[in-house]
mmCIF file of the N, C-alpha and C atoms, coordinates in Angstrom:
data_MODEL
# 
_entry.id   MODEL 
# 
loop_
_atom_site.group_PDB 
_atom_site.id 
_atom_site.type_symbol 
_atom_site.label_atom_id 
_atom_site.label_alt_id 
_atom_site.label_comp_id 
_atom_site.label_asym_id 
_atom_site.label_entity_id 
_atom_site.label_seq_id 
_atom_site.pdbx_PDB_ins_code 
_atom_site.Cartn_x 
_atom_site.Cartn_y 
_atom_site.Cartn_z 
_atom_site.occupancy 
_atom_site.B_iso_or_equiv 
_atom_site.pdbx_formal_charge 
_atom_site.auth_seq_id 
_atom_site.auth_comp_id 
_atom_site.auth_asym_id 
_atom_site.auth_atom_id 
_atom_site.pdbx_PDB_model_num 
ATOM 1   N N  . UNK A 1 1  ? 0.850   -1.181 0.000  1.00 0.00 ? 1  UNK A N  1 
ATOM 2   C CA . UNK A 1 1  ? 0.000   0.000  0.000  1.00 0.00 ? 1  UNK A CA 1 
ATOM 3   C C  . UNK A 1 1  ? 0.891   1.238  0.000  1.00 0.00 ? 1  UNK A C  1 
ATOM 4   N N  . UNK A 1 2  ? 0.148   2.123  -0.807 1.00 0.00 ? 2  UNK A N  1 
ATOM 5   C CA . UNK A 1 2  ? 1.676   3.362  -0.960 1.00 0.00 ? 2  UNK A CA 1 
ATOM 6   C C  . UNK A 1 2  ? 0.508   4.718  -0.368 1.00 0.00 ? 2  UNK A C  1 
ATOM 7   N N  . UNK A 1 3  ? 1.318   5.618  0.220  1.00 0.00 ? 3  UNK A N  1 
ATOM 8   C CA . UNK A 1 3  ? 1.005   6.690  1.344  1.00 0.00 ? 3  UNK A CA 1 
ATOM 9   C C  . UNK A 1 3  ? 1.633   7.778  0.661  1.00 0.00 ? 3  UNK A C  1 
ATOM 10  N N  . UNK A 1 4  ? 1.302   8.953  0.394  1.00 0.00 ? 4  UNK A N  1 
ATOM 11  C CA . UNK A 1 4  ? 2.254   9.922  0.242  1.00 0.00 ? 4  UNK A CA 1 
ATOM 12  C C  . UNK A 1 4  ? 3.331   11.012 1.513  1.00 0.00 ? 4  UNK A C  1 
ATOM 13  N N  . UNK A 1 5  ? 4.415   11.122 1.346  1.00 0.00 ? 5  UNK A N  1 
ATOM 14  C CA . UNK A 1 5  ? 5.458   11.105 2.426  1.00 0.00 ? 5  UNK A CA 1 
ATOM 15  C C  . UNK A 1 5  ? 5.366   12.868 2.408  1.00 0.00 ? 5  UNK A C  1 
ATOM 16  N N  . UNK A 1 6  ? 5.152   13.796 2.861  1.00 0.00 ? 6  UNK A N  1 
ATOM 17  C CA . UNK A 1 6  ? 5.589   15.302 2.473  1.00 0.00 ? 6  UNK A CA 1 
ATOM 18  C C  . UNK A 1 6  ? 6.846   15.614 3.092  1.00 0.00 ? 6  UNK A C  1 
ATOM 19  N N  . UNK A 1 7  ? 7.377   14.327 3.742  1.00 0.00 ? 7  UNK A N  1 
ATOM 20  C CA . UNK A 1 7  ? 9.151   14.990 3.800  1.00 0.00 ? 7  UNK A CA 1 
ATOM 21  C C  . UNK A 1 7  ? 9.761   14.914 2.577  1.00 0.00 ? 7  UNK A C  1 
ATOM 22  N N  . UNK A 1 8  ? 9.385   13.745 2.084  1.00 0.00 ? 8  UNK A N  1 
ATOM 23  C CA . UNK A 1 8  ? 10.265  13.396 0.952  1.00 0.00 ? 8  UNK A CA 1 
ATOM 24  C C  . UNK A 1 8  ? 9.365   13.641 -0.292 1.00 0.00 ? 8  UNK A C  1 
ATOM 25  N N  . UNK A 1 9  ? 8.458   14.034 -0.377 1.00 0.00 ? 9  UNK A N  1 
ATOM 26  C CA . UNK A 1 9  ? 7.217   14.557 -1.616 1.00 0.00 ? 9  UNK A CA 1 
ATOM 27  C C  . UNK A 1 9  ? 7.235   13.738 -2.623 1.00 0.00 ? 9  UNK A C  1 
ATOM 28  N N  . UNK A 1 10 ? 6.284   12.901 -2.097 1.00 0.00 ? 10 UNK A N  1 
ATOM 29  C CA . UNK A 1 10 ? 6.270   11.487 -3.083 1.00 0.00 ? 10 UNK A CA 1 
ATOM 30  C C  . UNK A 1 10 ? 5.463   10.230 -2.954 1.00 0.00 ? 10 UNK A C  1 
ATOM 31  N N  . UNK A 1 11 ? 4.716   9.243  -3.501 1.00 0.00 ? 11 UNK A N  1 
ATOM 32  C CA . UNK A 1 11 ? 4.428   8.524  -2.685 1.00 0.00 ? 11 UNK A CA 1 
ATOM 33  C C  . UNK A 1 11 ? 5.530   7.273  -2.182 1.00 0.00 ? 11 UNK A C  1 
ATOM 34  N N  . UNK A 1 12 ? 5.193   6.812  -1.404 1.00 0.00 ? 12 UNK A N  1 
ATOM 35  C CA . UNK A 1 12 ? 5.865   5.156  -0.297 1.00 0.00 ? 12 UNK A CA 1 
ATOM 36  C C  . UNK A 1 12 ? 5.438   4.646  -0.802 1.00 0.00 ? 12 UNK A C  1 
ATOM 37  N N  . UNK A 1 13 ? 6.025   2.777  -0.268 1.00 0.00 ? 13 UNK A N  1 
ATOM 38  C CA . UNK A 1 13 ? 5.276   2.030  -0.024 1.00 0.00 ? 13 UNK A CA 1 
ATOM 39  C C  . UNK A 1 13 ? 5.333   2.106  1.485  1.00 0.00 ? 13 UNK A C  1 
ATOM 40  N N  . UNK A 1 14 ? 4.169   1.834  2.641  1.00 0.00 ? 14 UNK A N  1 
ATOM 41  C CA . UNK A 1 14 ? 4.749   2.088  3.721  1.00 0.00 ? 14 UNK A CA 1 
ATOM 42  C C  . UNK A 1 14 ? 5.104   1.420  4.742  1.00 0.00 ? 14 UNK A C  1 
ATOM 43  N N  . UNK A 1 15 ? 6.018   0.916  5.521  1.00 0.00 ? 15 UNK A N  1 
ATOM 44  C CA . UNK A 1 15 ? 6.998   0.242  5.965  1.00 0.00 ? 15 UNK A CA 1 
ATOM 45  C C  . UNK A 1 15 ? 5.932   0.221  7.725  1.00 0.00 ? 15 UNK A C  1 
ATOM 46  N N  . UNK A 1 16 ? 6.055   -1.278 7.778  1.00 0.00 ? 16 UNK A N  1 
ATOM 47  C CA . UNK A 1 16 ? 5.085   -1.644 8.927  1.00 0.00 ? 16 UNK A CA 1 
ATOM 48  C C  . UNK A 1 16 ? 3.627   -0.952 9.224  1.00 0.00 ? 16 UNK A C  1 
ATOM 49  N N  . UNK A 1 17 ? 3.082   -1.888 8.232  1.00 0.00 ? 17 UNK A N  1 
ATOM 50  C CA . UNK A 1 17 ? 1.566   -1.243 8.091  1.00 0.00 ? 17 UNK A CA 1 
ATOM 51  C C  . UNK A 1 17 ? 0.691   -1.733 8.995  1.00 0.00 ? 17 UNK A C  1 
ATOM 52  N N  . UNK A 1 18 ? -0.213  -0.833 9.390  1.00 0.00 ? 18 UNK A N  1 
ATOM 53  C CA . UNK A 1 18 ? -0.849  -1.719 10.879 1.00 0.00 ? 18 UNK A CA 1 
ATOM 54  C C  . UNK A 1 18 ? -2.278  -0.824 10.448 1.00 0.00 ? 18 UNK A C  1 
ATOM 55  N N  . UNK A 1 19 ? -3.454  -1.911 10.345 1.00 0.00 ? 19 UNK A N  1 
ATOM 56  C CA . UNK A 1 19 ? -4.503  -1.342 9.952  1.00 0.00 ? 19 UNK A CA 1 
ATOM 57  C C  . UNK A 1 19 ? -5.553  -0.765 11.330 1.00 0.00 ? 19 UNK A C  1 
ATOM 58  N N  . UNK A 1 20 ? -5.867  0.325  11.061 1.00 0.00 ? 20 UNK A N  1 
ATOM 59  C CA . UNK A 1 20 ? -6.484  1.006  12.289 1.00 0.00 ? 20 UNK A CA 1 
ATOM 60  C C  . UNK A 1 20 ? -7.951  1.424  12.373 1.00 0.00 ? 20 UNK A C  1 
ATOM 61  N N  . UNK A 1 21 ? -8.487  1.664  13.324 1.00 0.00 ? 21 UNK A N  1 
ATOM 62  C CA . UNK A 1 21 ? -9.570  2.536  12.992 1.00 0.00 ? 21 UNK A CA 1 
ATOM 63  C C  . UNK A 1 21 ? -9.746  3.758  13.402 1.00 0.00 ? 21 UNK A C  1 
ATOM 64  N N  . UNK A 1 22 ? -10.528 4.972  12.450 1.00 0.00 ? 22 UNK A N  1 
ATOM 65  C CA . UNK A 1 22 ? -10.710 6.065  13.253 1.00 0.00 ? 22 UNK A CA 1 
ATOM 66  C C  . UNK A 1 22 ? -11.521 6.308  14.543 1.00 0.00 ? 22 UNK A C  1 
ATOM 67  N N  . UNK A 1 23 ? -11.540 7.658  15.118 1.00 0.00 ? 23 UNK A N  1 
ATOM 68  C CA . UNK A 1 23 ? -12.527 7.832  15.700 1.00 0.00 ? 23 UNK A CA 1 
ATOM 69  C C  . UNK A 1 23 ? -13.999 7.742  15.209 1.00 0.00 ? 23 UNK A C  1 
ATOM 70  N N  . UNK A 1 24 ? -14.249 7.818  13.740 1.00 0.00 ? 24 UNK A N  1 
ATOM 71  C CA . UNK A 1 24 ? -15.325 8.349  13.303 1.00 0.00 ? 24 UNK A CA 1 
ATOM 72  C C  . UNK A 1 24 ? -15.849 6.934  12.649 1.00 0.00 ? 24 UNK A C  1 
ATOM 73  N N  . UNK A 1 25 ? -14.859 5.866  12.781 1.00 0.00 ? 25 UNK A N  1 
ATOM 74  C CA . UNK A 1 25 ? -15.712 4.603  12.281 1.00 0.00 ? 25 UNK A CA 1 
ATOM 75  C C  . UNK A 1 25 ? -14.801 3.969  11.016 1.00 0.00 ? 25 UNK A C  1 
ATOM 76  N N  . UNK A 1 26 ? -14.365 5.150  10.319 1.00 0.00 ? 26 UNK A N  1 
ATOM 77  C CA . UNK A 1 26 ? -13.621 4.765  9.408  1.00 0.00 ? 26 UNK A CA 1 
ATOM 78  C C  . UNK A 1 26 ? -11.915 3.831  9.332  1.00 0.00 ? 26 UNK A C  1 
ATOM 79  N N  . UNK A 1 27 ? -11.714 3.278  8.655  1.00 0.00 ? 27 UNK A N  1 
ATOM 80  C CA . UNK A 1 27 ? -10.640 2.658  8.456  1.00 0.00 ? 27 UNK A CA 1 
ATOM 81  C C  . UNK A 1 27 ? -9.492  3.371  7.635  1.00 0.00 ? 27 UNK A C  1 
ATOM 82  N N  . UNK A 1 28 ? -8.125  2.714  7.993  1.00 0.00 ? 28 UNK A N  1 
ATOM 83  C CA . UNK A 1 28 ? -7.027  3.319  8.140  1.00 0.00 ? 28 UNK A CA 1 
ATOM 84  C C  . UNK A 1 28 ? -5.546  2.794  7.874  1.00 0.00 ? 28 UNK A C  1 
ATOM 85  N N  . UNK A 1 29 ? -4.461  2.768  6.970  1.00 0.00 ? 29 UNK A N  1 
ATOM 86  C CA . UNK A 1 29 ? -3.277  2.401  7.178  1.00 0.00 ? 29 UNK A CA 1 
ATOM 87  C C  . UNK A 1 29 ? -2.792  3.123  7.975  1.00 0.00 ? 29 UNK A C  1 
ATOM 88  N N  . UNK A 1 30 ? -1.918  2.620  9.019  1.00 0.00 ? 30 UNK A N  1 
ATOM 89  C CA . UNK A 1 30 ? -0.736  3.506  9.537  1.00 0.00 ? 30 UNK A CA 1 
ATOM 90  C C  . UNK A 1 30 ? 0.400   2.906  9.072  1.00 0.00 ? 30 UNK A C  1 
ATOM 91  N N  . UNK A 1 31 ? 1.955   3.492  9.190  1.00 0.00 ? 31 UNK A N  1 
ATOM 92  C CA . UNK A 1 31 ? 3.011   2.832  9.251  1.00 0.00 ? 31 UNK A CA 1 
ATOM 93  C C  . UNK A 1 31 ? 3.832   3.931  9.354  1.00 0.00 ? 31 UNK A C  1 
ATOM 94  N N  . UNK A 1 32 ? 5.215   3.549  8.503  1.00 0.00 ? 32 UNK A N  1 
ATOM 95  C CA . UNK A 1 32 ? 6.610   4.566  8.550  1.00 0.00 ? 32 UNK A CA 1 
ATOM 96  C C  . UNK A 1 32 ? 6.860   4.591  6.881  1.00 0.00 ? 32 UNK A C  1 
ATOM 97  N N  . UNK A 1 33 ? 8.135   5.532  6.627  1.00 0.00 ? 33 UNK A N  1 
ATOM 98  C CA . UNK A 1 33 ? 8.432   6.234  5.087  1.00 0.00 ? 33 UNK A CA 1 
ATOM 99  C C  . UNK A 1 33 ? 9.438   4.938  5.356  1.00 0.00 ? 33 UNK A C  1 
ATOM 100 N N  . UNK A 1 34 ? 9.891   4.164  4.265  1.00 0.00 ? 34 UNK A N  1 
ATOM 101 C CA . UNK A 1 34 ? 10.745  3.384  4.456  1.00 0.00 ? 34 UNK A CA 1 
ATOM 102 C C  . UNK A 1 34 ? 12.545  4.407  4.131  1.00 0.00 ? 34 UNK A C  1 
ATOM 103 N N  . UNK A 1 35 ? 12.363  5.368  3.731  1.00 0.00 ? 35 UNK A N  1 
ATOM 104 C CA . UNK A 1 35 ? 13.180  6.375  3.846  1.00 0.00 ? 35 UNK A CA 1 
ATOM 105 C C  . UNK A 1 35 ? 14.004  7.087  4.418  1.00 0.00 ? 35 UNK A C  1 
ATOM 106 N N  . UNK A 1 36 ? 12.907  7.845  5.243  1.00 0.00 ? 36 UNK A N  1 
ATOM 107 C CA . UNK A 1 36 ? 12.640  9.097  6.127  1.00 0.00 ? 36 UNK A CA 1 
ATOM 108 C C  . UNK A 1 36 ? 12.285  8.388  7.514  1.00 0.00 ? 36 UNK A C  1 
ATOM 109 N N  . UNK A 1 37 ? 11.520  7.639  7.746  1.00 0.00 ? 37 UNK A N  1 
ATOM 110 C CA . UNK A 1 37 ? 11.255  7.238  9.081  1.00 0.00 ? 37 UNK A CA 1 
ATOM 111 C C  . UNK A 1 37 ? 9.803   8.131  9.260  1.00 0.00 ? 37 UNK A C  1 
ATOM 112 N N  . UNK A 1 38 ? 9.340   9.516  8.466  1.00 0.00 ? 38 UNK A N  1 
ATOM 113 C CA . UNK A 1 38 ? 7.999   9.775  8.687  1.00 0.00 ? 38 UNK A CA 1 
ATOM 114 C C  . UNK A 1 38 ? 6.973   8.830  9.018  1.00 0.00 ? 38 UNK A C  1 
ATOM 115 N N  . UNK A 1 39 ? 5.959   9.286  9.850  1.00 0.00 ? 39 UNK A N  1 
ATOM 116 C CA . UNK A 1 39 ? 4.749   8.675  10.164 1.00 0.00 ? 39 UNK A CA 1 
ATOM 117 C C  . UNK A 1 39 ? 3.489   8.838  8.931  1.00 0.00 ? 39 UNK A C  1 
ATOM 118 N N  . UNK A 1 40 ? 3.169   8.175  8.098  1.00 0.00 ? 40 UNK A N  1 
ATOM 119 C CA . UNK A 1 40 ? 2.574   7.386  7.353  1.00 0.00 ? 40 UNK A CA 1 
ATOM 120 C C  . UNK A 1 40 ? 1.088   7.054  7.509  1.00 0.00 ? 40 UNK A C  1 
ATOM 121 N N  . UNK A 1 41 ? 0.089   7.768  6.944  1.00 0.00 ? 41 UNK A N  1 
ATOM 122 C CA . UNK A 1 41 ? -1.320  7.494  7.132  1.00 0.00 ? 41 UNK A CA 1 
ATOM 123 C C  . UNK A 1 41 ? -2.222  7.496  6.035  1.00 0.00 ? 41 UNK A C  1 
ATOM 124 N N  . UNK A 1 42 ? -3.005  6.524  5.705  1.00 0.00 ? 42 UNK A N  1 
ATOM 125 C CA . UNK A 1 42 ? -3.856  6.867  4.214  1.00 0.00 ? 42 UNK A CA 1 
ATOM 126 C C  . UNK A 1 42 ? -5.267  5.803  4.884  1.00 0.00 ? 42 UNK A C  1 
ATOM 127 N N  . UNK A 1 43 ? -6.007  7.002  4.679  1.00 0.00 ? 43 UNK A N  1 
ATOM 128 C CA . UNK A 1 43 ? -7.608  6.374  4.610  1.00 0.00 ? 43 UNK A CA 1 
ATOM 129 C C  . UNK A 1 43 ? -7.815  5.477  3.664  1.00 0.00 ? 43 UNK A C  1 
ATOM 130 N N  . UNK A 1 44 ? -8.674  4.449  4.108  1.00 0.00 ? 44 UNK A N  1 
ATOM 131 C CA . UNK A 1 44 ? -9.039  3.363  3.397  1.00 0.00 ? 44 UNK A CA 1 
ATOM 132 C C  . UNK A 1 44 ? -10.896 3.893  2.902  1.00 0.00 ? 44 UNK A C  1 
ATOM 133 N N  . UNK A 1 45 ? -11.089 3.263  1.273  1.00 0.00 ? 45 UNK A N  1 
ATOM 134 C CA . UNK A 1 45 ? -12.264 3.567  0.753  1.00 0.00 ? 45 UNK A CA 1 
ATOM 135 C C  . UNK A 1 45 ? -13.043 2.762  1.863  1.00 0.00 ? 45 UNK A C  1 
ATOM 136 N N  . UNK A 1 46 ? -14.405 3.498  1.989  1.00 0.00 ? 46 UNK A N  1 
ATOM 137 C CA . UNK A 1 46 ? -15.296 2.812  2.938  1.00 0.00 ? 46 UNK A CA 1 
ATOM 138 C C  . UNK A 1 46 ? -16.688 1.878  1.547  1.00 0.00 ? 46 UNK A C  1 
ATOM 139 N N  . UNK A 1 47 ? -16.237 0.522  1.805  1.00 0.00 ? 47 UNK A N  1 
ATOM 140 C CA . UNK A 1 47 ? -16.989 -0.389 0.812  1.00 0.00 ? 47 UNK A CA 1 
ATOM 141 C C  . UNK A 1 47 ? -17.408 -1.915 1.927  1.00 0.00 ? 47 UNK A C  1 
# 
């Protein structure tokens, strides 16, 4: 799954992905920039 990084302005793929949920119900990748070490987040389509 690829995330876009704004340290490195670009997208990832992202490095230890751990699927989450929001507060609001919705779903979530988290992880790291395999790069940069940035923190890494992309909403998942709700289907």
């Amino acid at each position: 799954m690829d995330a876009y990084c704004v340290k490195c302005k670009g997208k990832k793929e992202i490095k230890d992905p751990q699927k989450v949920k929001m507060k609001n119900g919705r779903s979530a990748m988290k992880g790291r920039c395999p790069d940069c070490g940035t923190g890494l987040y992309r909403i998942l389509a709700t289907s």
